[in-house]
C-alpha positions as CSV (number, residue, x, y, z in Angstrom):
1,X,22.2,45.7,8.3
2,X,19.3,44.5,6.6
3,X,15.9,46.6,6.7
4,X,12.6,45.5,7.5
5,X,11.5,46.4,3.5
6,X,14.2,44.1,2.1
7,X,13.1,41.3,4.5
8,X,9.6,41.2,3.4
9,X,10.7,41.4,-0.1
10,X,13.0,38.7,0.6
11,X,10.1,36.6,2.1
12,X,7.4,37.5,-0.9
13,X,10.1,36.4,-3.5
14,X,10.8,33.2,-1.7
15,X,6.8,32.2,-1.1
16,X,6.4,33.2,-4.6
17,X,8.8,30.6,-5.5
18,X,7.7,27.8,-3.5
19,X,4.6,28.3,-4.8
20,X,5.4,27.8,-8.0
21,X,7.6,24.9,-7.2
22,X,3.8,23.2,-5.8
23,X,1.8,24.6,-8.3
24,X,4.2,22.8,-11.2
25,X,4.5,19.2,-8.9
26,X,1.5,17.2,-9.1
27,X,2.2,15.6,-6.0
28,X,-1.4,15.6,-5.5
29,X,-2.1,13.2,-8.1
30,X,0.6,11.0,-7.8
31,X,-0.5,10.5,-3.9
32,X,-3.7,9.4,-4.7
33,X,-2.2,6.4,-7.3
34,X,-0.4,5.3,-4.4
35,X,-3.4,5.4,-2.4
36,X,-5.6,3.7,-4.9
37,X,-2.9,1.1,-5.7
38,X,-2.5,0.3,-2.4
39,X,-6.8,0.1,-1.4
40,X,-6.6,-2.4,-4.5
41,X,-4.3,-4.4,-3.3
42,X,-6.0,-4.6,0.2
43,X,-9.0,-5.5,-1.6
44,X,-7.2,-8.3,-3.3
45,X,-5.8,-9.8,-0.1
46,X,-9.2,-10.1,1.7
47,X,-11.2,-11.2,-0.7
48,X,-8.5,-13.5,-2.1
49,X,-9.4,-12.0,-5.4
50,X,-7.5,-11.6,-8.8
51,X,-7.2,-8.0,-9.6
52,X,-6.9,-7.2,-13.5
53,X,-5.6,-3.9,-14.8
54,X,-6.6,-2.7,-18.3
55,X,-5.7,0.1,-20.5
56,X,-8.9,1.1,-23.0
57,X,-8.5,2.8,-26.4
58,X,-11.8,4.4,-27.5
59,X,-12.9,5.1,-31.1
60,X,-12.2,8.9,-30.5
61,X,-8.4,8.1,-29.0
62,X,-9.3,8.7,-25.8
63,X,-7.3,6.0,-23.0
64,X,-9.0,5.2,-19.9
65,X,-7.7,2.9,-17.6
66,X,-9.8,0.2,-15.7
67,X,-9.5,-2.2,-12.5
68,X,-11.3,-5.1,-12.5
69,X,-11.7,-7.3,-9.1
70,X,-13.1,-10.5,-9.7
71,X,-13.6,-12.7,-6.4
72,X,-15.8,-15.9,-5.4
């Protein structure tokens, strides 16, 4: 039979992992390019605008991306 101690250890080990499963995912970023990609392609459509993407290359090395709508 399983005791009451063994269960909660049982249940601190497994939160313990999950956590560290979300900790190490970064969901949270990867949801927000979706949700930026898809707001700039919205954009696009109703404006009937041409969306440009660019990739910048400072003189320290430092890459920054950049969006650029350009619409009548």
């Amino acid at each position: 039979m399983i005791d009451d101690n063994f269960r909660k250890i049982a249940v601190e080990n497994h939160l313990e992992g999950v956590t560290k499963l979300v900790e190490g995912a970064n969901w949270e970023k990867t949801t927000n390019k979706v949700i930026v990609d898809n707001l700039v392609e919205k954009i696009e459509q109703l404006l009937d605008a041409k969306v440009i993407r660019q990739t910048l290359v400072n003189s320290r090395g430092e890459v920054k991306q950049r969006i650029i709508i350009e619409h009548d």
